[in-house]
DSSP file (Angstrom, degrees, kcal/mol; ACC not computed):
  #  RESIDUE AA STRUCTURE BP1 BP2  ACC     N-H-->O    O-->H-N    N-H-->O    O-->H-N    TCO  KAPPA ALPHA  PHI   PSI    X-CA   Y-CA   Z-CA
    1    1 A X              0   0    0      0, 0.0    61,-0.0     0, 0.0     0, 0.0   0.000 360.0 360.0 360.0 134.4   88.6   71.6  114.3
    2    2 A X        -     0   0    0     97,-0.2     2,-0.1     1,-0.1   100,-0.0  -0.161 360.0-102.2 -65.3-173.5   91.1   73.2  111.6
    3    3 A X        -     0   0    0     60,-0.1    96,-1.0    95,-0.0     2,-0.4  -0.193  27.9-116.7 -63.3 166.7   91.0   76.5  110.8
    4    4 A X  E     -A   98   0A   0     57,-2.1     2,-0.8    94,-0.2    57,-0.2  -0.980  21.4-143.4-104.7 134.6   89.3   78.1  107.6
    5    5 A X  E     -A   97   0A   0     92,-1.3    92,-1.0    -2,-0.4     2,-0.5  -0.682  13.6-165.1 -63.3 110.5   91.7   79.8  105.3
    6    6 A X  E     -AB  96  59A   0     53,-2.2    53,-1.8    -2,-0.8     2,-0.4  -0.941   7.6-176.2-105.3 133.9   90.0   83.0  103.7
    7    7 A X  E     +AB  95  58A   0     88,-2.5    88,-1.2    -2,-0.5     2,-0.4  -0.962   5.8 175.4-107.0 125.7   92.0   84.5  100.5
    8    8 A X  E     - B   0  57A   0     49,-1.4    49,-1.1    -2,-0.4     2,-0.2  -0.743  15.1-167.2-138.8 107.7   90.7   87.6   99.0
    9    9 A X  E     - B   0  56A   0     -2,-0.4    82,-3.0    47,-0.2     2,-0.5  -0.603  17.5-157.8-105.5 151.2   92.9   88.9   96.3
   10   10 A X  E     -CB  90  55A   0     45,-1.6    45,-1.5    -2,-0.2    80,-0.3  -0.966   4.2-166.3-121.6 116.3   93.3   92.2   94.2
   11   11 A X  E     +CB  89  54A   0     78,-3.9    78,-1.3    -2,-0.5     2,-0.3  -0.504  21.6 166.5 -80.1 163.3   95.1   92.3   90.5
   12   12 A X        -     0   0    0     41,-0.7     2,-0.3    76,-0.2    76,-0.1  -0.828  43.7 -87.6-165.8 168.5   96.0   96.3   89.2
   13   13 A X    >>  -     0   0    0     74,-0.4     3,-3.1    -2,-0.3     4,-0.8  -0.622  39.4-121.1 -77.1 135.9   98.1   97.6   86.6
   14   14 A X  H >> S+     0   0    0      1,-0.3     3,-0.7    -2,-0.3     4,-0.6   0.900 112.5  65.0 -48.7 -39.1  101.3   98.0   87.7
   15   15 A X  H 34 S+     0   0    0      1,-0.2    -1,-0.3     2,-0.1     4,-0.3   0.814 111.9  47.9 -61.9   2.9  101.7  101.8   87.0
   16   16 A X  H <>>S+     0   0    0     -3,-3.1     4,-2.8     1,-0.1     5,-0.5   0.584  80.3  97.7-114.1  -3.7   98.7  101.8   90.1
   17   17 A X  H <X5S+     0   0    0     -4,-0.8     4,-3.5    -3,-0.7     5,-0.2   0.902  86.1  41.4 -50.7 -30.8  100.2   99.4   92.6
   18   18 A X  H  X5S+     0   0    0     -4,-0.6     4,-1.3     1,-0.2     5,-0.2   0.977 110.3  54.9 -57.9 -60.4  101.6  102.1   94.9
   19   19 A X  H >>5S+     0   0    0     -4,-0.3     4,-2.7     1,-0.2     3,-1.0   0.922 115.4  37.4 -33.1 -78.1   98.8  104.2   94.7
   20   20 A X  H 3X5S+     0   0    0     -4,-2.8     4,-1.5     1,-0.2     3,-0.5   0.980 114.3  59.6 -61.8 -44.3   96.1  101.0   96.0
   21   21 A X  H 3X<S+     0   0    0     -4,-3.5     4,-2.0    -5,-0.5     5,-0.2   0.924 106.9  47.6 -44.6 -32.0   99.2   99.6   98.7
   22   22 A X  H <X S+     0   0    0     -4,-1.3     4,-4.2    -3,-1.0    -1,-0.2   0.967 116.0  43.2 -75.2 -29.9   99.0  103.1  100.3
   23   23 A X  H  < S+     0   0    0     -4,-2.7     4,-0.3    -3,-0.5    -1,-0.2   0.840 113.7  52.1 -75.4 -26.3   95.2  102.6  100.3
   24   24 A X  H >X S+     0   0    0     -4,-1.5     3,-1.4    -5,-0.2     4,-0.6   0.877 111.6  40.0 -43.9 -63.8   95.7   99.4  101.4
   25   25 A X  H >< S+     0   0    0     -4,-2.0     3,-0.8     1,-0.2     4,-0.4   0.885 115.9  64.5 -58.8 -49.7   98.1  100.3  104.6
   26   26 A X  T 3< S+     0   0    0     -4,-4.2     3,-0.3    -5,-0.2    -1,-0.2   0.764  92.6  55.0 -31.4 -34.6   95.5  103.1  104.8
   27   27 A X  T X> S+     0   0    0     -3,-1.4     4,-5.0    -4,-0.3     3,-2.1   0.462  77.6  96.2-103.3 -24.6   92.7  101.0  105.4
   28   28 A X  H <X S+     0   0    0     -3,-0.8     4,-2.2    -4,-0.6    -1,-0.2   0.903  90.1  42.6 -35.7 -61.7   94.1   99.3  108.5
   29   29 A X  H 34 S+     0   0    0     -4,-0.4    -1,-0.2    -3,-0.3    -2,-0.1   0.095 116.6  45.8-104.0  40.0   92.4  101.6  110.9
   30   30 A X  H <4 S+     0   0    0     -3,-2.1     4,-0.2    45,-0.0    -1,-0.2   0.622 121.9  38.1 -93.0 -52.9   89.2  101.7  109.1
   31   31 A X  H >X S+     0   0    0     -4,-5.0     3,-3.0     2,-0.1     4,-1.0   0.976 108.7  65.5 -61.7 -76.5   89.2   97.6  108.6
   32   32 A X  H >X S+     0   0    0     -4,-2.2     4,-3.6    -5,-0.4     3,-1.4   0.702  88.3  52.1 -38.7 -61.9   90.6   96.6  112.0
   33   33 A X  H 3> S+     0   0    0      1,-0.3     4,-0.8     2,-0.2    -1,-0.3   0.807 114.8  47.2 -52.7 -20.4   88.4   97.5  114.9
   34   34 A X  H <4 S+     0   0    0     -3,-3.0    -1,-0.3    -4,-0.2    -2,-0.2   0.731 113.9  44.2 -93.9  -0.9   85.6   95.7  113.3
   35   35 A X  H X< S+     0   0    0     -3,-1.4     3,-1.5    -4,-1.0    -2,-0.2   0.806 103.2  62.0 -91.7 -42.5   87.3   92.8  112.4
   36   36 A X  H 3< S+     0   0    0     -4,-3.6    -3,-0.1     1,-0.3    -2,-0.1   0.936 101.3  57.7 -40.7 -37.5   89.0   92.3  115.5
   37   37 A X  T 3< S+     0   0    0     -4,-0.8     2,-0.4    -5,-0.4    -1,-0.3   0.019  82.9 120.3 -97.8  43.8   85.8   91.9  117.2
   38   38 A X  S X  S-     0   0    0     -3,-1.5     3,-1.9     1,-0.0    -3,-0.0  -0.921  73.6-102.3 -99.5 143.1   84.4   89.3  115.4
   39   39 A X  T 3  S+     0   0    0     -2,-0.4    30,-0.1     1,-0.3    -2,-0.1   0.013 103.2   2.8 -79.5  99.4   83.2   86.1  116.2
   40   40 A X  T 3  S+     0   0    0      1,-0.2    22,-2.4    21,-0.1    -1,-0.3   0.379  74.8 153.5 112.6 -23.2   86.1   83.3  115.1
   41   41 A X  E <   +D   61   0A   0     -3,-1.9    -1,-0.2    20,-0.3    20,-0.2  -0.059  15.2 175.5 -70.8 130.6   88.8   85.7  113.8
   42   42 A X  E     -     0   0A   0     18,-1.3     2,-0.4     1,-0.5    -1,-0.1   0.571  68.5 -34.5-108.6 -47.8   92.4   83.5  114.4
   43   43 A X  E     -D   60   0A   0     17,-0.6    17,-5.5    -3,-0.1    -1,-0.5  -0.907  63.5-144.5 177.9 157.4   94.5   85.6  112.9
   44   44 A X  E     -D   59   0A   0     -2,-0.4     2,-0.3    15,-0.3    15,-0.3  -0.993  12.4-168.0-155.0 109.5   94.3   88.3  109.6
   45   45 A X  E     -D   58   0A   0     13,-2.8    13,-2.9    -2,-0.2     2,-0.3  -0.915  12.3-175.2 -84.8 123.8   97.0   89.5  106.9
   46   46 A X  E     +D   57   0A   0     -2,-0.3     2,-0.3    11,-0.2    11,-0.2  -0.890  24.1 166.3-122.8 145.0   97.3   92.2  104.2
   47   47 A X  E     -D   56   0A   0      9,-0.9     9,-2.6    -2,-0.3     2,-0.4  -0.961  26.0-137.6-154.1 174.6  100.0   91.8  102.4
   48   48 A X  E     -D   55   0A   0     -2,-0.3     7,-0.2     7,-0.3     2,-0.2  -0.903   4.7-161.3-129.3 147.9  101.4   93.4   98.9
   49   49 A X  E > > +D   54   0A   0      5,-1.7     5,-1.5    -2,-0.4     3,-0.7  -0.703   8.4 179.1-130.1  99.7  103.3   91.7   95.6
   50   50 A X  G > 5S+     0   0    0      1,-0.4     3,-1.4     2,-0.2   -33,-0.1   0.849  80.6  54.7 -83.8 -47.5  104.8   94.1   93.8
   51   51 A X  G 3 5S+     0   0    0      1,-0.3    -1,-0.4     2,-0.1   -37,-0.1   0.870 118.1  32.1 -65.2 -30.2  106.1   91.7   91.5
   52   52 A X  G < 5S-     0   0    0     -3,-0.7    -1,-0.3     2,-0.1    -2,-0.2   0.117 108.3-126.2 -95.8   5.2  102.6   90.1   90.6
   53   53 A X  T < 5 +     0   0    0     -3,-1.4   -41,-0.7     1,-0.2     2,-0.3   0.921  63.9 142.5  22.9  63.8  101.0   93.9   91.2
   54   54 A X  E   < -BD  11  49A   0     -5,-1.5    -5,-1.7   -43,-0.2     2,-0.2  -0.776  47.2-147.9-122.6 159.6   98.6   92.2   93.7
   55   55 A X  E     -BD  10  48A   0    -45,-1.5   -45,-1.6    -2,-0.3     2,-0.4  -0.952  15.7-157.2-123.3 137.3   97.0   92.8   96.8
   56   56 A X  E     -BD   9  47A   0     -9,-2.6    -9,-0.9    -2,-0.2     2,-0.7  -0.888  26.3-180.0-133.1 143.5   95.9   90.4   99.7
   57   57 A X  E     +BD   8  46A   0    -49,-1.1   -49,-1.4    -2,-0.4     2,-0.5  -0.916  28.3 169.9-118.9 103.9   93.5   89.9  102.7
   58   58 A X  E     +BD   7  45A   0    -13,-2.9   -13,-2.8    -2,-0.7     2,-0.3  -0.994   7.1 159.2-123.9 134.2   94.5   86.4  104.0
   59   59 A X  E     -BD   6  44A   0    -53,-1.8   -53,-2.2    -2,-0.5   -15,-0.3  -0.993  32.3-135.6-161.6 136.4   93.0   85.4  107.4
   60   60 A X  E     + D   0  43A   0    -17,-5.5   -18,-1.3    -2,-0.3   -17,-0.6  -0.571  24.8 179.7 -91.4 177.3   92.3   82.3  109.5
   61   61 A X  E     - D   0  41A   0    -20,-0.2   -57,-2.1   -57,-0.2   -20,-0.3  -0.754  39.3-112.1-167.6 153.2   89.1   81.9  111.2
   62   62 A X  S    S+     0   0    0    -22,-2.4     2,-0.3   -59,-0.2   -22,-0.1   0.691  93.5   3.0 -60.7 -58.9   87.3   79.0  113.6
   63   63 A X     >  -     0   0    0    -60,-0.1     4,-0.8   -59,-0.1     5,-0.2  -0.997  66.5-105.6-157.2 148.8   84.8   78.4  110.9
   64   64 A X  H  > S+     0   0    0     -2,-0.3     4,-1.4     2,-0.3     3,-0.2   0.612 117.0  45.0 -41.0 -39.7   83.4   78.6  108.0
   65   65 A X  H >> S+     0   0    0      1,-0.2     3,-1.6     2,-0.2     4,-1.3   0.973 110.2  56.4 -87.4 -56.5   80.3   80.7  108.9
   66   66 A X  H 34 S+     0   0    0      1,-0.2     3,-0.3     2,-0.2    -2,-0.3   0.811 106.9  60.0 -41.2 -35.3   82.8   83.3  111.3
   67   67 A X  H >< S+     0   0    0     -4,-0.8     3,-0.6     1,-0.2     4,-0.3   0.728  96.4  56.3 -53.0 -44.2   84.5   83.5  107.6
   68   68 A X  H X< S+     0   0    0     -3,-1.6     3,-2.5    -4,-1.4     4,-0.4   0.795  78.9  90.6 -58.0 -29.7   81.5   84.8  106.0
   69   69 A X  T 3< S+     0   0    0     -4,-1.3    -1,-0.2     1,-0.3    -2,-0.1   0.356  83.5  55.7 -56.3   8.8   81.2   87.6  108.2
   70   70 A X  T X  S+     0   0    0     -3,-0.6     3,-2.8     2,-0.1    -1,-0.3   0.721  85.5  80.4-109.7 -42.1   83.3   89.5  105.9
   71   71 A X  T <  S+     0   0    0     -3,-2.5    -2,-0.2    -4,-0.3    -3,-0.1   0.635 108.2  23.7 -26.2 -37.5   81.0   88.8  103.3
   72   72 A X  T 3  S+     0   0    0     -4,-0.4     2,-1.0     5,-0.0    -1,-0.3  -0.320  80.1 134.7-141.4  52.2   78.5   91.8  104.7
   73   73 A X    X>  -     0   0    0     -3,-2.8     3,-1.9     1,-0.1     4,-0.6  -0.788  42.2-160.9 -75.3  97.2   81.2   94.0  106.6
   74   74 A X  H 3> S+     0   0    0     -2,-1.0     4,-1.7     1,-0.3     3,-0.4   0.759  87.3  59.6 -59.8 -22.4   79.9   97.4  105.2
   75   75 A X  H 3> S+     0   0    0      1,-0.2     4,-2.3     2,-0.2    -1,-0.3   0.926 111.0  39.5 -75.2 -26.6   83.4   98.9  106.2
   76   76 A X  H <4 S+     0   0    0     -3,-1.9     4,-0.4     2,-0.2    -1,-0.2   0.561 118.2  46.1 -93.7  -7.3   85.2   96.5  103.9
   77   77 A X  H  X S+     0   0    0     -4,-0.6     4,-1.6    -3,-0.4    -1,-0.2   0.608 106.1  62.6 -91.9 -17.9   82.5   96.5  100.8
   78   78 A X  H >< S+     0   0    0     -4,-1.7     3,-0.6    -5,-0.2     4,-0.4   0.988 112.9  33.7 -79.5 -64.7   82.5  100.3  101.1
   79   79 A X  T >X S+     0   0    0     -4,-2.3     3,-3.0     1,-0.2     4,-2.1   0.898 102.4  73.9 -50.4 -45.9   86.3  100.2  100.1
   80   80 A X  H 3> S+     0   0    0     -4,-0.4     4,-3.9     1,-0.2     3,-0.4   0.906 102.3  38.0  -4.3 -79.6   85.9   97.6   98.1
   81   81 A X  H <X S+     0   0    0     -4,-1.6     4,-0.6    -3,-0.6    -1,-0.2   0.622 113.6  55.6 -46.3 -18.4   84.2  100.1   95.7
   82   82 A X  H <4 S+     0   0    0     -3,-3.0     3,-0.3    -4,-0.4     4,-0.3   0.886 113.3  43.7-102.2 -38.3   86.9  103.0   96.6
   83   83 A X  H ><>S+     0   0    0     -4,-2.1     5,-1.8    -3,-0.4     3,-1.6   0.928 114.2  53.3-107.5 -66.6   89.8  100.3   95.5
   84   84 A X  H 3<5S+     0   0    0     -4,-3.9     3,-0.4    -5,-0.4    -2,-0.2   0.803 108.4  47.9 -40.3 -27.3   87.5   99.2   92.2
   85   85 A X  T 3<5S+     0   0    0     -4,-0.6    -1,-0.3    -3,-0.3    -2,-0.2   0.538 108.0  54.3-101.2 -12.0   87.2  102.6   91.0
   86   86 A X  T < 5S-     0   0    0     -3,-1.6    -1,-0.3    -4,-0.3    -2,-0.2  -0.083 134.3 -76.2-102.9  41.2   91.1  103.3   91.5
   87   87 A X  T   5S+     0   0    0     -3,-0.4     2,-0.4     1,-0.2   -74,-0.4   0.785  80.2 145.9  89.4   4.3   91.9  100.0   89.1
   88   88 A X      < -     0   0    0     -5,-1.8     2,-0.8   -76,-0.1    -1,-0.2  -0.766  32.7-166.8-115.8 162.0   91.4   97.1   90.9
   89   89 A X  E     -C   11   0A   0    -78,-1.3   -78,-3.9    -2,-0.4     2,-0.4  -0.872  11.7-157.0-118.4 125.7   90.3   93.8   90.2
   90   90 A X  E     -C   10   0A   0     -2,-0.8     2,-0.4   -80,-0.3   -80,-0.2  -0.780  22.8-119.5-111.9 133.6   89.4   91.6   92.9
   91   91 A X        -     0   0    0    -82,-3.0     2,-1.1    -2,-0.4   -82,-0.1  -0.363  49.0-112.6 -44.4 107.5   89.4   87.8   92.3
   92   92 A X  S    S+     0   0    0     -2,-0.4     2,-0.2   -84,-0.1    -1,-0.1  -0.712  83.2  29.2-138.9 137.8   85.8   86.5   92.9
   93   93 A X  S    S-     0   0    0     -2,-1.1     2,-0.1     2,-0.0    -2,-0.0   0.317  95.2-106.8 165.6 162.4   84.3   84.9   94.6
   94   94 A X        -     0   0    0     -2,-0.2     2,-0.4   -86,-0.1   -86,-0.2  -0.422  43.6-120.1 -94.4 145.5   86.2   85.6   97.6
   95   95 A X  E     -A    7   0A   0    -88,-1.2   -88,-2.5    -2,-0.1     2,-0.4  -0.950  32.2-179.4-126.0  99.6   88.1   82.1   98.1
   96   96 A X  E     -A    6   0A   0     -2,-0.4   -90,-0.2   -90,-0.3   -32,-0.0  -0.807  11.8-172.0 -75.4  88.7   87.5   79.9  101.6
   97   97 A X  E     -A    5   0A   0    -92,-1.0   -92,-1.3    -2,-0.4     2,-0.4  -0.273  22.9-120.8 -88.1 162.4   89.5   76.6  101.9
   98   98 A X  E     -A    4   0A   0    -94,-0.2     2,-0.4     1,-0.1   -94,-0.2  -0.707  37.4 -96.9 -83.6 147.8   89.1   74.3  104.2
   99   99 A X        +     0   0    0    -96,-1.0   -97,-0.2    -2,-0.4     3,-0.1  -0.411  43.8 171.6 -61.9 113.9   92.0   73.4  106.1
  100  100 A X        -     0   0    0     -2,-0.4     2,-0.2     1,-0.3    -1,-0.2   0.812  69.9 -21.5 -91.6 -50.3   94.0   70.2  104.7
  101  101 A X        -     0   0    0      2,-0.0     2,-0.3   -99,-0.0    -1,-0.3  -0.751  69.6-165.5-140.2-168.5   97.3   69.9  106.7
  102  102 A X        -     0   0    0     -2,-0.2     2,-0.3    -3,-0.1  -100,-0.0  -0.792  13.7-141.0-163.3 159.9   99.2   73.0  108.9
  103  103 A X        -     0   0    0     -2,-0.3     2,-1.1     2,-0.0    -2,-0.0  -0.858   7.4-169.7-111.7  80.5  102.3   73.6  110.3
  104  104 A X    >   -     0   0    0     -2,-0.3     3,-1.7     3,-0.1    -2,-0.0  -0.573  20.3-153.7 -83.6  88.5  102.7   75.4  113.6
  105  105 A X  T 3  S+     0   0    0     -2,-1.1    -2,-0.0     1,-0.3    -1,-0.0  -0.296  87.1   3.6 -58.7 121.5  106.7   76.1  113.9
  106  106 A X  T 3         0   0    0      1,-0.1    -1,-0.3     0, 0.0    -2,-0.0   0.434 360.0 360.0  88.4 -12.0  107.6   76.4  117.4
  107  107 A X    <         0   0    0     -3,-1.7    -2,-0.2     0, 0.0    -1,-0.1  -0.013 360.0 360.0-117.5 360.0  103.7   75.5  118.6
């Protein structure tokens, strides 16, 4: 079975991107230990675009229902909020494709 892709993207005004990337890189050892131990997790990305003043949480995972599980992680709705109230705007609904084709270089 492929993976499922999960995208969950953040817009801000430029003059606040630094500000939410450090909260972003902040949030790593809030985020991580409870996502690591969940059920499906393939592999997980935050990444930054300074030119598009976005944010991103992009992550594979087994399956669609192991994908959801983010859906009611309290550590990651609790920031959520902390991130909204400093200027950002999160794309929603939170984005889960199904896998069409993949490339494993080297794999």
């Amino acid at each position: 079975m492929a993976p499922v892709v999960r995208a969950s993207i953040l817009r801000c005004d430029p003059d606040r991107f630094a500000e939410l990337r450090q909260m972003m890189q902040d949030a790593d050892p809030v985020l991580r230990p409870g996502i690591e131990a969940m059920t499906g997790l393939l592999a997980f990305y935050a990444g930054a675009d300074e030119a598009t003043s976005s944010l991103s949480n992009i992550s594979l995972w087994a399956t669609l229902e192991d994908a959801k599980q983010l859906d009611s992680y309290q550590p990651m709705l609790e920031l959520g909020r902390v991130f909204t109230l400093n200027g950002a705007i999160f794309e929603r609904p939170t984005m889960n494709y199904s896998t069409l084709w993949m490339l494993n270089p080297g794999g």
